[in-house]
N, C-alpha and C positions, 0 to 999 in steps of 0.2 A: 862215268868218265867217257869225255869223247875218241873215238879211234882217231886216227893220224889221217885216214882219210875223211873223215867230219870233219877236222879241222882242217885242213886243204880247203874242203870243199864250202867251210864257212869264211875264209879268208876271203877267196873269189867272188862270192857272193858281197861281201865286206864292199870289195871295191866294185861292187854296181851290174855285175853282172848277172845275166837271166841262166837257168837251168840249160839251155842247150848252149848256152856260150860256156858255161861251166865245165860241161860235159868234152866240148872239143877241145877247150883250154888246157884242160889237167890234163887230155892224150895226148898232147902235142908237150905237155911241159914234160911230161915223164918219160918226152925222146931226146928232148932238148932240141926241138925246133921251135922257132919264134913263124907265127905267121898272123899277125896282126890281122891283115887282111879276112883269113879265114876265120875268125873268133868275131870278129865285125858283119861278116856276114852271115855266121849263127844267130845274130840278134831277128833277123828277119822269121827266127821260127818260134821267138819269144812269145810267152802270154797265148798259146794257141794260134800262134801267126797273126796276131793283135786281134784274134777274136776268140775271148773267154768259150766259145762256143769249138773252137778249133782243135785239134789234137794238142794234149800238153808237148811240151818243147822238149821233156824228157824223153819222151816215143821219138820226136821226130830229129832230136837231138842226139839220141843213142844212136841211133841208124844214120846220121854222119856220120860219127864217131867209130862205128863198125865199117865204113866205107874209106876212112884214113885208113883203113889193114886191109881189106880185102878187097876195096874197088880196086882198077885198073884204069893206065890211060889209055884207049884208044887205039891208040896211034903205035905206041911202045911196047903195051904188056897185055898176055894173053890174061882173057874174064879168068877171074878166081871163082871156080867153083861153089866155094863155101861159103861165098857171101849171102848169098839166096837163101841158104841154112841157117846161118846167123840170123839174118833177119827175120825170117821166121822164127824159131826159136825165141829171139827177142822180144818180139812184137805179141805171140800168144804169153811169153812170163809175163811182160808187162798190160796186158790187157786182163788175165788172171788179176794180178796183183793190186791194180789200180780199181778196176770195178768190185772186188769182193772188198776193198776197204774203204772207198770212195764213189763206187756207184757210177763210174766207168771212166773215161779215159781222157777225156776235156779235159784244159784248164780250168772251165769253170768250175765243172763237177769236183776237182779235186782243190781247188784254191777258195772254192763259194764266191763272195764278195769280196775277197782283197787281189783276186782276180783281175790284172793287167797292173800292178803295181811293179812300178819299174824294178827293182831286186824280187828272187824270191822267195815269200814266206815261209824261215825255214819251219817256221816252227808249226806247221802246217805239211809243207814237202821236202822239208829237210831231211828225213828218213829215207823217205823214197825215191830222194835223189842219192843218198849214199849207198842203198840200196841197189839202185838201178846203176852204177860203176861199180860196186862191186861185182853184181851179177855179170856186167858187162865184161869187166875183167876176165871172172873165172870161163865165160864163152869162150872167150879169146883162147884163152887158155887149155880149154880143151881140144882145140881145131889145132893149136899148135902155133899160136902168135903170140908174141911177147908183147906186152903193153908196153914197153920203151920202147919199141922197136917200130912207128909210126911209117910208111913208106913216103919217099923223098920222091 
């Protein structure tokens, strides 16, 4: 039986979206902010950044996704500390995780040949995309940020 988050997460997918669009989509819905804009332009880290050869979009879509809680703008808000840790943390699970089952961290290497298909194959990365928000979650969660709680 699928969890509540596989089904989310195959909905999304349902309507056309890539792993790193998926990834920013469900943080921003589970604030209840709409940002079009920003879900549009995760597509640009799709598919390896449209080359099978590229980072999966999960790596570099997670780490938006940790940058909606801990980045800062600029101008406004002092650097969050813990971002730097998150992504770290992040980036060695998911490099663990993806090379001992996949043989490293590509698109292609984890997708083979159906690699740059416009949705993606869950039934190939659909684990290790529920995986990788989950994980992402419980990070959040131990630094002390709530996944509704997305900064405006």
């Amino acid at each position: 039986m699928l969890s509540d988050i596989q089904l989310q997460l195959l909905q999304w997918a349902g309507k056309g979206y890539c792993c790193s669009q998926i990834l920013v989509g469900m943080a921003l819905e589970y604030s209840g902010i709409e940002n079009p804009q920003l879900i549009r332009a995760a597509e640009g880290l799709c598919s390896g950044m449209s080359s099978c050869n590229g980072t999966c979009g999960l790596l570099t879509g997670g780490s938006l996704m940790l940058g909606l809680y801990a980045g800062h703008d600029a101008e406004t808000e002092e650097k969050d500390e813990h971002l730097s840790l998150l992504l770290e943390s992040f980036t060695d699970w998911f490099t663990q995780k993806a090379t001992a089952q996949y043989g490293g961290i590509t698109c292609g290497q984890i997708l083979g040949e159906t690699c740059g298909a416009p949705v993606p194959d869950t039934s190939k990365c659909g684990s290790l995309l529920a995986e990788t928000f989950t994980y992402i979650e419980s990070l959040l969660a131990e630094y002390e940020y709530e996944i509704s709680a997305v900064k405006e």
